[in-house]
N, C-alpha and C positions, 0 to 999 in steps of 0.2 A: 141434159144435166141441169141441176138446179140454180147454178148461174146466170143462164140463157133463160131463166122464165122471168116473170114478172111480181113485184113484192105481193099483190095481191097475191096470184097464185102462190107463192112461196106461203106466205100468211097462213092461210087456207088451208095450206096441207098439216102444215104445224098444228093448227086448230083440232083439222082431221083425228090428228096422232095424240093427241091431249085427249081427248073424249073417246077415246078407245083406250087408253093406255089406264087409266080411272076404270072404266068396266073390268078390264081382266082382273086389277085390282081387286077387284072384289069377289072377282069370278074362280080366282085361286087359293083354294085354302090352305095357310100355312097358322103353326101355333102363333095362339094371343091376337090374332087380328082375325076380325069380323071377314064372314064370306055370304055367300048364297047357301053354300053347301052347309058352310058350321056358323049362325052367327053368332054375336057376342050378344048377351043381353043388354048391354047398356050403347050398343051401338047396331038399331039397323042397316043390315047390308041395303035394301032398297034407297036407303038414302045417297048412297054410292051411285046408285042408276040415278038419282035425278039429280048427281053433282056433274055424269057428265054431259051432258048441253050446256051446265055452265060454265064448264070447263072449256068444253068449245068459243062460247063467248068470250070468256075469258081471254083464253089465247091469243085468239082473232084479234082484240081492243088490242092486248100489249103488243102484237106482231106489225101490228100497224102504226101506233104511237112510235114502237122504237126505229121504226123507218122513219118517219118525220124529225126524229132527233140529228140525223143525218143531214139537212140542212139546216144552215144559219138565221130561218126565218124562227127555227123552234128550238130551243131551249129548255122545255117545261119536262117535268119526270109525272105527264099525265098519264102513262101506264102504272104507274100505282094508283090512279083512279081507278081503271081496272080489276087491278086484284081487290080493291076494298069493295068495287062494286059487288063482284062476283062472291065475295063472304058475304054480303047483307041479303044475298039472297040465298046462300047458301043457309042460313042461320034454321031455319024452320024445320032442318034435316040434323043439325047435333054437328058437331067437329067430325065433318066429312073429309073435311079435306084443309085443312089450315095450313099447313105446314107445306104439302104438295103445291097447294095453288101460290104459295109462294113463289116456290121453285119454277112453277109453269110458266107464269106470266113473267118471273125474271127472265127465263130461257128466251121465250116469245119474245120481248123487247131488245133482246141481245140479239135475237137472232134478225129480226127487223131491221137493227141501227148496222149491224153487220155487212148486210146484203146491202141494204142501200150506198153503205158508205164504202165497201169495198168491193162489192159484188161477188164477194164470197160467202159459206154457208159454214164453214168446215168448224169442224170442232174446235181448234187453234181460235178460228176468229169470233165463234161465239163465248167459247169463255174467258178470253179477253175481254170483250165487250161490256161484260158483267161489271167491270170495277165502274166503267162509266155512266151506265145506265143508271145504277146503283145509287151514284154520287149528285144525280139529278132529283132524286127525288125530296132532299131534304128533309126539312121540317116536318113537312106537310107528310112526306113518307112516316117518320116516326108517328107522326098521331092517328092514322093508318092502321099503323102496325099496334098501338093500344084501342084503338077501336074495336081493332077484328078481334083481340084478346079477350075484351070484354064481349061481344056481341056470343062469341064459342065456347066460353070460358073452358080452355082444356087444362087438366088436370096440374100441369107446370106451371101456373099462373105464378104464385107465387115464389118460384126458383127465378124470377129474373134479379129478386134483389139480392142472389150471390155473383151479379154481376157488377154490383155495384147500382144498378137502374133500381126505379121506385119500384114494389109492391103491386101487380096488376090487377090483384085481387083488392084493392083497395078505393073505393069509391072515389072518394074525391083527392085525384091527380091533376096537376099542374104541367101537361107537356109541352109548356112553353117553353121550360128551361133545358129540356133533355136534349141533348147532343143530335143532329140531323142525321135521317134515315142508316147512311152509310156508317154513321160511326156507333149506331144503334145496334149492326148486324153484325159491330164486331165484336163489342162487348157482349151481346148476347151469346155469341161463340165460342165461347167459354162453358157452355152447359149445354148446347141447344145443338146437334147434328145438322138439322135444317140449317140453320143460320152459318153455322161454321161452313157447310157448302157452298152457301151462298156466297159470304165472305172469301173463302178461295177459291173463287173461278169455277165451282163444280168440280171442285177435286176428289170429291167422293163419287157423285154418280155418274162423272164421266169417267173419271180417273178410276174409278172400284169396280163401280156397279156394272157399267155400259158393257167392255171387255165382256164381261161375262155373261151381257145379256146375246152378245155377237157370237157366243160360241156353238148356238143351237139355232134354226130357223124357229124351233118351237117355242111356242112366246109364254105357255104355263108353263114346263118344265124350267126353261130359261129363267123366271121371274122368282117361280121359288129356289132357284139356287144362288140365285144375286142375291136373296133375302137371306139366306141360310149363313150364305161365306160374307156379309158385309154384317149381320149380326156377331158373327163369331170376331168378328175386329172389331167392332165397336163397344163389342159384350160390357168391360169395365167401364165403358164411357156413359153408356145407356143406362142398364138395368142391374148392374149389381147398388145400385143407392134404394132401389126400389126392394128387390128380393133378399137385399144380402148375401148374394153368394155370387158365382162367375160359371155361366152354363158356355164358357167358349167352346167345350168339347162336343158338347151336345150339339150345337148349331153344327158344327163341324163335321161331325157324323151324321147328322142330319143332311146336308150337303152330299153328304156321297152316296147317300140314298137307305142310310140306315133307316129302317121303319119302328124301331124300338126305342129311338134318341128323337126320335121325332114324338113316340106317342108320352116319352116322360117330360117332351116339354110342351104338349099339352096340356096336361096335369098341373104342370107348375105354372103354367102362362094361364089361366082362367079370367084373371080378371086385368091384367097386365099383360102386354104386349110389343113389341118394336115397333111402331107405329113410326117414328120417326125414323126407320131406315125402309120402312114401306113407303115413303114420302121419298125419300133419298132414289127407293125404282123405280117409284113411276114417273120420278123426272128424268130420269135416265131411259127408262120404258119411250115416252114421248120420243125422243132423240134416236130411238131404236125404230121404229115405227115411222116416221119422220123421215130416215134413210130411205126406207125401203119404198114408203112411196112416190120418191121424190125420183128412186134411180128405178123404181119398176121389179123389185126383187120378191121373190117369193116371201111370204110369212104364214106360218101355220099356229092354229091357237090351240092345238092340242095334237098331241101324235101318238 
């Protein structure tokens, strides 16, 4: 059991499952989001392949830092060096992963600070762990988090100042005075699905998505139907400000394997897509992948 190992090894596997769980990512084609099989023009899928070994790093930094959190000698929220490390080189491949590698490397430092400080692994103790991790990173998290914005610039740049926050699209910012890390991911949670996750504990992709990814050993069928029923819930939150309209029926029917609700919302998804609840699986993905080889459990990537 994953108790009985050691943080390295625990780290490592977590790593393992973050760099596998980015491939299938891309390796499953669902509307609006870039694949091998369909990609999107403004986003190649190969960039997805060489996000994941930085995924892996990734991981691996935050899985280790948030074990060190665990003792009183360390104090520092150096796993958000981590995640910034792993965007600045992410950058050369387009907004691969922004929003994901969030979630990754929060999970990785939760799951770190977790095992060391309890010697537990379990779902319960890692998404507790998040409010604390979270709360270390301060300041220095926030300028972070406008770095990577500027370094990817995705598309919702400019949506954070309906949260009240500066304009990210706007050159020169002053992030000295913005509120630290923690209280960054709440106000941005107000618009932003990543964030909102993050800020409750992973109440979406373990709370939503995971369930659903545990209902099939098959990890592509499993994945696009976490995508399909966690779109159809988020549908008014997501994409009706983009399209104008609310396809929760579609995702829905899509879900239960309609092939005709699936191909009218590729039609409609062409140049817009859920990306942000494809970020939401694969951090639920990781945690999926993550189980299984930690207890030794079958997984199949297609069936």
């Amino acid at each position: 059991m994953g108790e009985a190992m050691r943080p390295r090894s625990i780290c490592r596997a977590y790593a393992h499952a973050c760099s596998i769980s980015v491939i299938i990512d891309a390796a499953v084609p669902r509307p609006g989001l870039s694949s091998f099989s369909k990609p999107r023009p403004d986003l190649d899928p190969v960039g997805f392949a060489a996000y994941s070994p930085i995924a892996y790093e990734m991981c691996l930094c935050s899985c280790e830092e948030g074990a060190k959190l665990a003792h009183l000698f360390s104090r520092s929220g150096t796993w958000c060096r981590c995640w910034n490390k792993a965007i600045r080189h992410m950058k050369r491949w387009g907004n691969v992963g922004l929003g994901s590698s969030l979630l990754l490397a929060l999970q990785g430092a939760a799951l770190g600070y977790a095992f060391e400080k309890y010697a537990k692994i379990s779902i319960d103790h890692v998404a507790g762990s998040t409010v604390y991790v979270l709360s270390l990173c301060g300041r220095a998290g926030t300028k972070y988090f406008y770095d990577s914005l500027r370094l990817l610039t995705p598309s919702y740049l400019g949506r954070l100042s309906w949260s009240g926050l500066p304009d990210a699209s706007q050159p020169l910012i002053d992030v000295g005075g913005l509120p630290p890390f923690q209280e960054l991911i709440k106000l941005a949670s107000l618009y932003d699905p990543v964030s909102f996750d993050a800020h409750t504990m992973f109440s979406l992709s373990f709370g939503l998505a995971l369930p659903i990814l545990g209902e099939t050993p098959c990890l592509t069928i499993a994945t696009k139907r976490a995508t399909y029923l966690l779109a159809s819930m988020l549908d008014d939150f997501l994409l009706k400000r983009k399209l104008g309209r609310t396809l929760r029926s579609l995702w829905e029917r899509a879900a239960e394997g309609d092939r005709s609700a699936e191909a009218e919302l590729e039609n409609i998804l062409r140049h817009e897509g859920p990306g942000s609840v494809a970020d939401i699986v694969i951090n639920a993905l990781a945690r999926r992948i993550f189980d299984a080889l930690i207890l030794n459990e079958p997984l199949y990537l297609s069936c």
